[in-house]
Biotite code that builds the C-alpha atoms (Angstrom):
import biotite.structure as struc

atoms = struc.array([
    struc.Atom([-8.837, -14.802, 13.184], chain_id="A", res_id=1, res_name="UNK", atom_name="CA", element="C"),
    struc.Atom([-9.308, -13.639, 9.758], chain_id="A", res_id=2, res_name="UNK", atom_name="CA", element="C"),
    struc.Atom([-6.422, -11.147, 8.299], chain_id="A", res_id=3, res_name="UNK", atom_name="CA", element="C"),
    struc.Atom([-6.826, -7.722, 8.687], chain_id="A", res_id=4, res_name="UNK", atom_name="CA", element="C"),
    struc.Atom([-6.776, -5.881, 4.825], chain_id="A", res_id=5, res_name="UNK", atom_name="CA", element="C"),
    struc.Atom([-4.143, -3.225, 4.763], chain_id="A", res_id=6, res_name="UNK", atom_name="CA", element="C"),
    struc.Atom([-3.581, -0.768, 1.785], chain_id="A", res_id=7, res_name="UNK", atom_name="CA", element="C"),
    struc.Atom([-0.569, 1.837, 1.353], chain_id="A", res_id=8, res_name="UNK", atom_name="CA", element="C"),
    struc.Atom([-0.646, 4.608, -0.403], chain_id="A", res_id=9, res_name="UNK", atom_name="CA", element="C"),
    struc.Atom([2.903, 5.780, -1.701], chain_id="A", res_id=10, res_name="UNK", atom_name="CA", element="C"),
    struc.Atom([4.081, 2.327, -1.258], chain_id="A", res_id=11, res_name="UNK", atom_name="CA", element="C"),
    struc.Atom([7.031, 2.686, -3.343], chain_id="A", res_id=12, res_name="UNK", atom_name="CA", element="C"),
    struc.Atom([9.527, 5.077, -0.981], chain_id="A", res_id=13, res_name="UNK", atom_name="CA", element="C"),
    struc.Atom([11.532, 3.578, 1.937], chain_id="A", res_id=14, res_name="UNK", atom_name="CA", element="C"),
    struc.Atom([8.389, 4.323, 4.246], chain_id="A", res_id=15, res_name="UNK", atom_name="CA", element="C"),
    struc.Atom([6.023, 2.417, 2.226], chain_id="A", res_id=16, res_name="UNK", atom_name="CA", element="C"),
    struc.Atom([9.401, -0.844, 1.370], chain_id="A", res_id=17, res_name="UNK", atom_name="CA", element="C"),
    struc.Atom([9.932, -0.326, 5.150], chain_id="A", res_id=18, res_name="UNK", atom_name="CA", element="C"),
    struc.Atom([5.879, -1.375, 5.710], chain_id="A", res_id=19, res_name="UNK", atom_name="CA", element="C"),
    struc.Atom([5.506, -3.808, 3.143], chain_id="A", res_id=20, res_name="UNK", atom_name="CA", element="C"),
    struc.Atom([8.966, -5.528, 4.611], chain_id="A", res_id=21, res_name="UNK", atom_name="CA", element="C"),
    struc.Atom([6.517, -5.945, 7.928], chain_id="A", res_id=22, res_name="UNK", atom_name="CA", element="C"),
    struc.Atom([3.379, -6.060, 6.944], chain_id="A", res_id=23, res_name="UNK", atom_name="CA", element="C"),
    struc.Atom([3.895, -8.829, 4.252], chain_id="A", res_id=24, res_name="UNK", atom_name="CA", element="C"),
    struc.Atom([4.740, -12.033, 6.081], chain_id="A", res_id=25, res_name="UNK", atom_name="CA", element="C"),
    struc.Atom([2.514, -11.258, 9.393], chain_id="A", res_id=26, res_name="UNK", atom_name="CA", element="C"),
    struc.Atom([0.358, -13.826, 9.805], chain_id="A", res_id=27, res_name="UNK", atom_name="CA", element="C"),
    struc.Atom([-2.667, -11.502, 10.503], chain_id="A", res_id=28, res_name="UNK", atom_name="CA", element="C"),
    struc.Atom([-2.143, -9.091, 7.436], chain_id="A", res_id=29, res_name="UNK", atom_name="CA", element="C"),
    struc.Atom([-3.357, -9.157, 4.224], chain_id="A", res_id=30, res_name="UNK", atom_name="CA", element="C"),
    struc.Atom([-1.585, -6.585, 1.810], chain_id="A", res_id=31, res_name="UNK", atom_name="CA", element="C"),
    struc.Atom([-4.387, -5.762, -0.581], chain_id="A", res_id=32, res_name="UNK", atom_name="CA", element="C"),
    struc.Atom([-2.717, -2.931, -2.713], chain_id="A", res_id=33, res_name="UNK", atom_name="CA", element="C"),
    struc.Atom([-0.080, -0.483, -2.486], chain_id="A", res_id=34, res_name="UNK", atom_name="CA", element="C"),
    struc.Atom([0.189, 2.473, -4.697], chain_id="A", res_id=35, res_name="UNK", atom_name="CA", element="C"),
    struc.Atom([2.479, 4.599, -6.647], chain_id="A", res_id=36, res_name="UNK", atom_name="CA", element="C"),
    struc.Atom([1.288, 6.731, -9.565], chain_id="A", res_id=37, res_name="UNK", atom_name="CA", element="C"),
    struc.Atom([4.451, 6.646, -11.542], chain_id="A", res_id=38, res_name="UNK", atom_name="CA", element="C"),
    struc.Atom([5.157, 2.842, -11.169], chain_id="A", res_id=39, res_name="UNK", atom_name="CA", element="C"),
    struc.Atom([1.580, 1.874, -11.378], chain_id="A", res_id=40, res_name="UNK", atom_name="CA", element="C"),
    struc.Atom([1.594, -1.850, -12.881], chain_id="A", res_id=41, res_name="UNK", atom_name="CA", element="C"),
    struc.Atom([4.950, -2.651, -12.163], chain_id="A", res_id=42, res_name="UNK", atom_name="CA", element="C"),
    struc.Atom([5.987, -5.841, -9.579], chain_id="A", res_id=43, res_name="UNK", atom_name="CA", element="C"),
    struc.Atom([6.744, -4.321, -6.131], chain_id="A", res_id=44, res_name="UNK", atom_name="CA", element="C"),
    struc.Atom([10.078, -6.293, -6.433], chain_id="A", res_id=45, res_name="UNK", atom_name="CA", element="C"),
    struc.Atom([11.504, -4.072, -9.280], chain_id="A", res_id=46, res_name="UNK", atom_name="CA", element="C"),
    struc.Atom([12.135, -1.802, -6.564], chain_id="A", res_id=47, res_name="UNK", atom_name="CA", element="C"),
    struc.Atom([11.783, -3.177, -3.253], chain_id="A", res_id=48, res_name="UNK", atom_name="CA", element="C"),
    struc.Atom([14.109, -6.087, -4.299], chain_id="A", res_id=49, res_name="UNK", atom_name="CA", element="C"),
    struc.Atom([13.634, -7.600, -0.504], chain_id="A", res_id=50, res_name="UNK", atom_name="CA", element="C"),
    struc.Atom([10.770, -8.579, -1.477], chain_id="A", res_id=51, res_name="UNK", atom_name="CA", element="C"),
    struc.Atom([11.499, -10.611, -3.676], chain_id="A", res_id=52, res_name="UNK", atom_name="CA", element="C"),
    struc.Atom([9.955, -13.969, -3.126], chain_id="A", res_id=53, res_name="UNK", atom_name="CA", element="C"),
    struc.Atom([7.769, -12.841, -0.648], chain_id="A", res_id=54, res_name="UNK", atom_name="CA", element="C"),
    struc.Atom([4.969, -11.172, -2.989], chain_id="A", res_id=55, res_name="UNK", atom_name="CA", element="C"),
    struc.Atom([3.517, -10.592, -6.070], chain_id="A", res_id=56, res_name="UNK", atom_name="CA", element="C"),
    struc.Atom([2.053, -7.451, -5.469], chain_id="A", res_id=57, res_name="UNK", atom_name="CA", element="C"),
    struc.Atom([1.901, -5.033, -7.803], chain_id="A", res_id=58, res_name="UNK", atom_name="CA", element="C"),
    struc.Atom([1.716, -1.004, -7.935], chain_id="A", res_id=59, res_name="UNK", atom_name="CA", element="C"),
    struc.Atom([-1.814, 0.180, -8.725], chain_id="A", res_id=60, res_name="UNK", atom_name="CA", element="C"),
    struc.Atom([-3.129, 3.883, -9.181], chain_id="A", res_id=61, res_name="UNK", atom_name="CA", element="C"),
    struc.Atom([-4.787, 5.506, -6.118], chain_id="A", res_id=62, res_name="UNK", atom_name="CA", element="C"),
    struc.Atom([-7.324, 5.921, -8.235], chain_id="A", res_id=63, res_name="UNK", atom_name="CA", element="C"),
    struc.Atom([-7.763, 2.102, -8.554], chain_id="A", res_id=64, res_name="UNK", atom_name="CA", element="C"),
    struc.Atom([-8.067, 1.800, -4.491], chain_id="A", res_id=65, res_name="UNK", atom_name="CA", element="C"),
    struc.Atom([-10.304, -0.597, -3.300], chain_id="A", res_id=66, res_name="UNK", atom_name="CA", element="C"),
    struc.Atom([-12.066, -0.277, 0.279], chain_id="A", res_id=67, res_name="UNK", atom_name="CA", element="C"),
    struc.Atom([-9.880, -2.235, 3.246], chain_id="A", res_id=68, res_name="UNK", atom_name="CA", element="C"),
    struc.Atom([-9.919, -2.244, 6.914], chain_id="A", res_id=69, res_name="UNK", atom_name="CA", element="C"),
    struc.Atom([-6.730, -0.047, 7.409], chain_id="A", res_id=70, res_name="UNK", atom_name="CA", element="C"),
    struc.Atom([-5.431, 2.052, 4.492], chain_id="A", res_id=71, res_name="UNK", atom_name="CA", element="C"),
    struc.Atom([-1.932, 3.771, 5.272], chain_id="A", res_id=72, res_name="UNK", atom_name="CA", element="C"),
    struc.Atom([-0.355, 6.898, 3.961], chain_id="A", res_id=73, res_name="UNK", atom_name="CA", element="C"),
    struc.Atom([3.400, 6.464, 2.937], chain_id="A", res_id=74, res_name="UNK", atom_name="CA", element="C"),
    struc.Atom([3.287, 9.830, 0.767], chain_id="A", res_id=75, res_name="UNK", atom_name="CA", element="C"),
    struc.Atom([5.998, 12.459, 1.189], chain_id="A", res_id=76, res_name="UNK", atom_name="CA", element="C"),
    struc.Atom([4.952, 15.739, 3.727], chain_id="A", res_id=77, res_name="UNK", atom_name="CA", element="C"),
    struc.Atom([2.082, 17.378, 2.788], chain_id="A", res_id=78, res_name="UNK", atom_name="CA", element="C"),
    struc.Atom([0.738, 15.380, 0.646], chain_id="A", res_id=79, res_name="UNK", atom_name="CA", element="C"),
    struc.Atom([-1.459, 13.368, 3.102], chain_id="A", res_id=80, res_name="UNK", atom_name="CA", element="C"),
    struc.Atom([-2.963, 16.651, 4.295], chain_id="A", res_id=81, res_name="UNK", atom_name="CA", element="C"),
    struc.Atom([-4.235, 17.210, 0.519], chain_id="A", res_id=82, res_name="UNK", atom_name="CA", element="C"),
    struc.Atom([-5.303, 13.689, -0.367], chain_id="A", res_id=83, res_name="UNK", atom_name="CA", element="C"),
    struc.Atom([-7.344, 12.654, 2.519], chain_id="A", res_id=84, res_name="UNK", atom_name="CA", element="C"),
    struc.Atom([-10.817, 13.665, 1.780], chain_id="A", res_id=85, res_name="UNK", atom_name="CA", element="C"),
    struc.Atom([-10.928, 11.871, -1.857], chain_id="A", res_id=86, res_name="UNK", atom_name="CA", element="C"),
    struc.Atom([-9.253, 8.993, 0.316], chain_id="A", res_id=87, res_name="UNK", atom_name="CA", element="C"),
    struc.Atom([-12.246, 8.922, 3.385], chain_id="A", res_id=88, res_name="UNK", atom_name="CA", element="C"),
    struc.Atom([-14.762, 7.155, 0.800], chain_id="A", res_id=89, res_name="UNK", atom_name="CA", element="C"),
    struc.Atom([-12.756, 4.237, 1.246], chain_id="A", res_id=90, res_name="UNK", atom_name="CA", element="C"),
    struc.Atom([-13.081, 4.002, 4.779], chain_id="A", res_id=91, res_name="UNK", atom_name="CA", element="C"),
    struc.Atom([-15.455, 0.904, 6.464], chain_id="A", res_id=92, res_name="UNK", atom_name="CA", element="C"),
    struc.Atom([-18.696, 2.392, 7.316], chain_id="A", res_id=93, res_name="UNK", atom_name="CA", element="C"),
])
């Protein structure tokens, strides 16, 4: 079974720690990227410090998303609602 490619957007709240704590060491995930604009390029471990040891992920900017089979919104309310149509290109055809 191949992993399934998973990308959060607002990665860097509890929501998006609380994923990443999950989705990182299932066997069947692969954690492409997670995003945060204001701590793009920094090591998800400066402030998820759980994950330390578990990943080398780093923050990227949405606008530096890459296509994946399931792409998650962790972004505060209301901010989905206004983001999701630039976000739909990214979405498997």
């Amino acid at each position: 079974m191949t992993a399934l490619r998973v990308s959060i957007v607002g990665a860097s709240g509890y929501v998006g720690g609380e994923l990443l704590r999950y989705l990182v060491p299932h066997p069947h995930v692969d954690v492409a990227q997670v995003t945060s604009e204001t701590n793009a390029g920094r090591p998800v471990r400066t402030l998820h410090p759980q994950l330390r040891g578990w990943s080398d992920l780093r923050f990227s900017a949405m606008a530096e998303l890459e296509p994946c089979d399931l792409l998650i919104l962790a972004l505060p309310h209301g901010e989905a609602s206004a983001r999701i149509d630039g976000l739909s290109a990214l979405a498997p055809r």
